[in-house]
C-alpha positions in Angstrom: 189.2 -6.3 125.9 188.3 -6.0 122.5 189.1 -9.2 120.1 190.9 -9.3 117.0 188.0 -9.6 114.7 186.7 -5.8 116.1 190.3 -4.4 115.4 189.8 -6.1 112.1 186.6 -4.7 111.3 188.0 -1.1 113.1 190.8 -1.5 110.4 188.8 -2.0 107.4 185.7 0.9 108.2 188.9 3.1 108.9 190.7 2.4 105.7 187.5 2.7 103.7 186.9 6.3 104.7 190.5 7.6 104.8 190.3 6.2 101.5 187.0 7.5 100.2 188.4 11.1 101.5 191.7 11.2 99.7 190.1 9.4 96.7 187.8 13.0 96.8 190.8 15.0 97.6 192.7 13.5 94.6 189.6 14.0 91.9 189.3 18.1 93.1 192.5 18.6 92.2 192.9 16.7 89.2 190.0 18.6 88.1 191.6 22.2 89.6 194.6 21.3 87.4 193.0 20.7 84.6 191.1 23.9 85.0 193.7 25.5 85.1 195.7 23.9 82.2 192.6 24.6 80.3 192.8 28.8 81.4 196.3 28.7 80.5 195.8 27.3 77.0 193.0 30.2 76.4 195.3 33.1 77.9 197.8 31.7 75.3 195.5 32.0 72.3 194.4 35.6 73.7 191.4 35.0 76.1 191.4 36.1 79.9 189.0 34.1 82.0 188.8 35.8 85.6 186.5 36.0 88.6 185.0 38.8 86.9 184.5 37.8 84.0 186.0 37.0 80.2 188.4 39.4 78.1 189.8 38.7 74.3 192.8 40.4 73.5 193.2 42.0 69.8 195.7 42.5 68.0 194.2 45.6 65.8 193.1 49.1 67.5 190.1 50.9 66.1 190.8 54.7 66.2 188.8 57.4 64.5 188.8 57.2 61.5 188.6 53.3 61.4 185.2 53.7 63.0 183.9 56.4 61.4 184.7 54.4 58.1 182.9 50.9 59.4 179.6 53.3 60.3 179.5 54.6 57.0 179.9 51.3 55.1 177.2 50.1 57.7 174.7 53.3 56.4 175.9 52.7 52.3 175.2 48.8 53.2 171.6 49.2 54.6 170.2 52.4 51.9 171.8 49.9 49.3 169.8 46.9 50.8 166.3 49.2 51.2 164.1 49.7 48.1 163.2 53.6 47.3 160.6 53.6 44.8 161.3 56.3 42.0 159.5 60.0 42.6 156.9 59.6 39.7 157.0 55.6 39.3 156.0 52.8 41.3 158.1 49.5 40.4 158.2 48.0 43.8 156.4 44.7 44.1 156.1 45.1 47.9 154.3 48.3 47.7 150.5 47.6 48.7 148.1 50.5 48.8 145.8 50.5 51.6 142.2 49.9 51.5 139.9 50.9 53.7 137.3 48.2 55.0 134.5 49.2 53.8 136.4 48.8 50.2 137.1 45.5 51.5 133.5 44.3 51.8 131.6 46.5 48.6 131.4 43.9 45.5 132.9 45.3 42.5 129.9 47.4 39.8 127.2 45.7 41.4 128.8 42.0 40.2 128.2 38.9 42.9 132.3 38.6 44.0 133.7 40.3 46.6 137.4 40.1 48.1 137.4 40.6 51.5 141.1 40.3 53.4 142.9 38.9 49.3 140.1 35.7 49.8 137.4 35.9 47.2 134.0 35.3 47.7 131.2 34.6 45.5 127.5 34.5 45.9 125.1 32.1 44.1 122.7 34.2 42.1 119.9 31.6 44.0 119.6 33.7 46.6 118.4 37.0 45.2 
């Protein structure tokens, strides 16, 4: 027959883990409520979270002529932003004319400076 210190100790290890597992049980659903506290506060300001995914509802409707309007503003927004230079003039500062590289690496009327790649060179006249 089993003595009362091994009902005692059958006691306590049984209480622990009944314990332990409702302790777990209570935290899932504190945390499932609060989940879903925290959907139900979105779905009032307008945002649908679901198993497939998230939807925000709007209060405006785009038809037609709505879009049509934001595309062109878009178009008038980006021609005003780019920089056309004028047919017969050239006042762009970001227009660079291209050189080829042989250009590149021929000194200028025979002189002893070169540019190669914008980095100027310059040779000693020592070593003619």
């Amino acid at each position: 027959m089993a003595s009362w210190i091994d009902i005692i100790s059958f006691l306590t290890t049984t209480i622990f883990f009944v314990g332990t597992i409702f302790g777990i049980v209570l935290i899932a659903k504190r945390l499932s409520a609060a989940v879903q506290n925290t959907k139900q506060s979105l779905q009032n300001k307008g945002i649908s979270i679901s198993d497939k995914g998230v939807s925000i509802k709007t209060s405006k409707r785009f038809d037609r002529e709505n879009y049509v309007d934001a595309t062109q503003r878009g178009i008038i927004k980006v021609l005003d932003a780019s920089n056309f230079p004028a047919s017969g003039t050239d006042d762009s500062q970001h227009h660079f004319k291209s050189k080829s590289s042989s250009d590149l690496l021929s000194a200028d009327n025979g002189s002893h400076s070169s540019k190669i790649f914008g980095i100027r060179r310059t040779h000693s006249g020592a070593s003619k």
